[in-house]
C-alpha positions as a Python dict, from the first residue, in 0.01 Angstrom:
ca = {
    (1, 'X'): (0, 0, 0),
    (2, 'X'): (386, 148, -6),
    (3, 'X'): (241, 486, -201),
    (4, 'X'): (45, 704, -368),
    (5, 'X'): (13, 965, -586),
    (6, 'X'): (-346, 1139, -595),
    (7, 'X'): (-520, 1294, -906),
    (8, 'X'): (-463, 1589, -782),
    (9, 'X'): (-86, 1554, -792),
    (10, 'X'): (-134, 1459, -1189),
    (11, 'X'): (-366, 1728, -1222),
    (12, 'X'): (-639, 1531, -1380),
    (13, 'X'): (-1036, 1470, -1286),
    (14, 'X'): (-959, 1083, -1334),
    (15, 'X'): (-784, 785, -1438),
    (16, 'X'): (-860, 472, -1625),
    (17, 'X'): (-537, 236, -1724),
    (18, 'X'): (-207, 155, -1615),
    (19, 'X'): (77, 18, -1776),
    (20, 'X'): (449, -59, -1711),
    (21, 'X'): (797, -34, -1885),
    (22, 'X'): (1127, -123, -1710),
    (23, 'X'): (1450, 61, -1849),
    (24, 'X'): (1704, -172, -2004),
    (25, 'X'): (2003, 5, -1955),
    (26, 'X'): (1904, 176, -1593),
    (27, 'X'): (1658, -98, -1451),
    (28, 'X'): (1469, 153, -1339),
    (29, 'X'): (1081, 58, -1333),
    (30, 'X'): (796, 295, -1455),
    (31, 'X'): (447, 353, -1400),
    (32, 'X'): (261, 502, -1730),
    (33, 'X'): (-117, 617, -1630),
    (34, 'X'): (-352, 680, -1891),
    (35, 'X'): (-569, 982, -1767),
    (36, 'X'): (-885, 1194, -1881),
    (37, 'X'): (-654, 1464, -1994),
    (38, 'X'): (-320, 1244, -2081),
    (39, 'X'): (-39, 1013, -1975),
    (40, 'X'): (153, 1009, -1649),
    (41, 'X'): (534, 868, -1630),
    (42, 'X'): (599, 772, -1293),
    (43, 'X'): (909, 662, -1198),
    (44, 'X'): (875, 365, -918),
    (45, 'X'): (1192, 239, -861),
    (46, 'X'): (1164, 312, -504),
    (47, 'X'): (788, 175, -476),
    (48, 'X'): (788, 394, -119),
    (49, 'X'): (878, 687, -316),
    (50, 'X'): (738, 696, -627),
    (51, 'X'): (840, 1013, -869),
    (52, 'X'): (602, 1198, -1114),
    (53, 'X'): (767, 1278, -1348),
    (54, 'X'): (574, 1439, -1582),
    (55, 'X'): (271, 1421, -1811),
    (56, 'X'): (193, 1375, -2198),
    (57, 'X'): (-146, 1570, -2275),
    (58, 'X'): (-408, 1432, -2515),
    (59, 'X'): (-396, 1536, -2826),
    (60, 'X'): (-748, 1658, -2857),
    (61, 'X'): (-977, 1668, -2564),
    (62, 'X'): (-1048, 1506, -2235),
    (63, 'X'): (-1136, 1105, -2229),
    (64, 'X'): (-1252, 849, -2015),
    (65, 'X'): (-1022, 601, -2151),
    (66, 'X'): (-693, 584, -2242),
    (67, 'X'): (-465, 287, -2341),
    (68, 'X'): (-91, 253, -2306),
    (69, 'X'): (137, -65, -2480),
    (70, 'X'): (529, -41, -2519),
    (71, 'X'): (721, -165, -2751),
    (72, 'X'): (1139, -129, -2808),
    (73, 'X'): (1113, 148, -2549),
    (74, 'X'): (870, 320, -2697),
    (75, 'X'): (473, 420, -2546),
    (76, 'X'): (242, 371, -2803),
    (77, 'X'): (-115, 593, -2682),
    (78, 'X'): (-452, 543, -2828),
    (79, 'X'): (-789, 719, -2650),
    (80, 'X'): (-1197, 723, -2751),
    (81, 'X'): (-1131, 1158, -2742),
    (82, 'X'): (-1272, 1257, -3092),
    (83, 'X'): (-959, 1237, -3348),
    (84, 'X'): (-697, 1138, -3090),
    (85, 'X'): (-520, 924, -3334),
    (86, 'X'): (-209, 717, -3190),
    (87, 'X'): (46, 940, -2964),
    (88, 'X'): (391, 774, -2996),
    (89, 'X'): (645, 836, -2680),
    (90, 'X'): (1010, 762, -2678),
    (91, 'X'): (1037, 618, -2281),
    (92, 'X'): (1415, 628, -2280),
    (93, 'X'): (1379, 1056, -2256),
    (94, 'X'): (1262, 975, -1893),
    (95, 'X'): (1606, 925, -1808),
    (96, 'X'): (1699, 1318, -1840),
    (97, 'X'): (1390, 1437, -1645),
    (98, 'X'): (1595, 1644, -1387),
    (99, 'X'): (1311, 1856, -1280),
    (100, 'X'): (993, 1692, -1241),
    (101, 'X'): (698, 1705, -1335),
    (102, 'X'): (716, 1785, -1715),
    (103, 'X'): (538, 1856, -1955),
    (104, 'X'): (589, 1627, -2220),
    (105, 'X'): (567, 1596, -2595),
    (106, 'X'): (507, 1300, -2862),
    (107, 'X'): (783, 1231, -3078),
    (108, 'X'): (496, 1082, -3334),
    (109, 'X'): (152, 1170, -3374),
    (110, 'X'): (-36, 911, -3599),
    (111, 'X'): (-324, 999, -3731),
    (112, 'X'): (-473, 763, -3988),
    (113, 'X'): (-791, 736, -3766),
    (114, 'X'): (-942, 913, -3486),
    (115, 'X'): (-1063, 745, -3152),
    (116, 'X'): (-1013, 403, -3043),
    (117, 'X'): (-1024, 163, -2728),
    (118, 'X'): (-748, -29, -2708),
    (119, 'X'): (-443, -97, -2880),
    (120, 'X'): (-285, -420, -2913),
    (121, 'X'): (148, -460, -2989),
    (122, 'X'): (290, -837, -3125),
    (123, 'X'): (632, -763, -3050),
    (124, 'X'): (765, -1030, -3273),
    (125, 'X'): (636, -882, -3574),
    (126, 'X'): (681, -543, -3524),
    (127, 'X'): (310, -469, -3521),
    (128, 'X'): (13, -257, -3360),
    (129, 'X'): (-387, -321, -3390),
    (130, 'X'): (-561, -72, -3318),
    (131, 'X'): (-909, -165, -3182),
    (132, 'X'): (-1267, -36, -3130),
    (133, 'X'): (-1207, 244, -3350),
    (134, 'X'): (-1464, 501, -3498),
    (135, 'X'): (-1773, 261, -3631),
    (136, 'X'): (-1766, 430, -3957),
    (137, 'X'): (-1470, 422, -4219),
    (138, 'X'): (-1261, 186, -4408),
    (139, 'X'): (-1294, -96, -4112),
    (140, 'X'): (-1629, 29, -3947),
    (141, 'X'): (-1484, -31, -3586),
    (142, 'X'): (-1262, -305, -3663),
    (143, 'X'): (-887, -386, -3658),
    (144, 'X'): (-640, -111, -3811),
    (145, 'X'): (-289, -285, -3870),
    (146, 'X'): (-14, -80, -3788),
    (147, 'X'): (365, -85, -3878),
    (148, 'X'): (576, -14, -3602),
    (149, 'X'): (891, -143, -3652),
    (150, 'X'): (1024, 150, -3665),
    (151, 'X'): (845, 323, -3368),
    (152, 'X'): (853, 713, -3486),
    (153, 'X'): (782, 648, -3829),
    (154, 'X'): (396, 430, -3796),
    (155, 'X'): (249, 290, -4147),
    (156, 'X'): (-86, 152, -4156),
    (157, 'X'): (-91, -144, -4378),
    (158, 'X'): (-446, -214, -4364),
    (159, 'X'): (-686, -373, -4139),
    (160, 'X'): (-1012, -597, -4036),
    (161, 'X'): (-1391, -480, -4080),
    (162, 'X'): (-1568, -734, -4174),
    (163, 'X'): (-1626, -908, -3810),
    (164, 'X'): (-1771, -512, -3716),
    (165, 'X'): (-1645, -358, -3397),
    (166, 'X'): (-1352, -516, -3239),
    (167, 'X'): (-1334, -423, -2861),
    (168, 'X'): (-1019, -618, -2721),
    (169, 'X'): (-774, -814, -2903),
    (170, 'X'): (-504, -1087, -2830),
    (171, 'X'): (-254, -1118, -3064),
    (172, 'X'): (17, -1434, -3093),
    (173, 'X'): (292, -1538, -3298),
    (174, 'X'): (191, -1907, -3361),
    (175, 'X'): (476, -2134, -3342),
    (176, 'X'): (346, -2445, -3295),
    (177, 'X'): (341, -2784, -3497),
    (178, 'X'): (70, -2726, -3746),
    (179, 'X'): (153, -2569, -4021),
}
């Protein structure tokens, strides 16, 4: 163990998910920490001196879970709070943070559904599932496909119900032989 940053320093009752971007242009490496009451953006480019440096609050209410993916620099933020929807979080504004911690906004708030598990990014198409959402609706729990090539502007282009509730998902580009 190098470090450590308590609960207390994030201000939160708990913590449930981690994730990690690296900077392109900087090379600086980042900790993002899904939270009961939002997202932390740690910067850990010196893992024996790791920086908070600020938070993203839910968009609703508190929340066991939390899940964080990334995709062309961007966090993409789904939670099981009651009409959280998808909070979308341009990564490269960590790179201004000159007095931490912040408070943070989204740059996108998605809302075409309302709590869900996990989130799932194929970054060759350009594409988000959203997974174990609400068990009632157009998919009943299943997949919601998401449009994100264009990460601030999400369009949901349908999804998966007929399996029922979808709790995890891997998603692949296949590229093999078969046709």
């Amino acid at each position: 163990l190098l470090a450590r940053i308590s609960l207390e320093d994030f201000e939160s009752a708990s913590g449930n998910d981690n994730w990690g971007w690296t900077d392109p242009e900087t090379g600086k490496e980042y900790v993002l920490s899904g939270l009961d009451d939002g997202t932390a953006f740690v910067d850990i480019s010196n893992p024996e001196a790791p920086v908070f440096l600020g938070k993203l609050l839910t968009a609703t209410e508190p929340s066991s879970w939390r899940d964080i993916k990334v995709y062309q620099n961007h966090a993409f933020i789904v939670s099981e709070a009651s009409g959280h929807g998808m909070q979308v979080f341009d990564l490269t504004r960590l790179r201004a943070v000159s007095t931490p911690p912040e408070t943070f906004t989204a740059d996108t708030h998605f809302t075409d559904f309302g709590r869900a598990h996990n989130i799932v990014i194929n970054e060759t198409s350009g594409y988000a599932y959203i997974v174990g959402t609400s068990r009632t609706g157009t998919y009943a729990g299943g997949a919601l496909f998401v449009n994100i090539q264009n990460p601030t502007m999400p369009i949901s282009e349908g999804g998966f119900g007929a399996g029922g509730y979808s709790h995890d998902a891997q998603v692949i580009t296949y590229t093999g032989p078969d046709s």
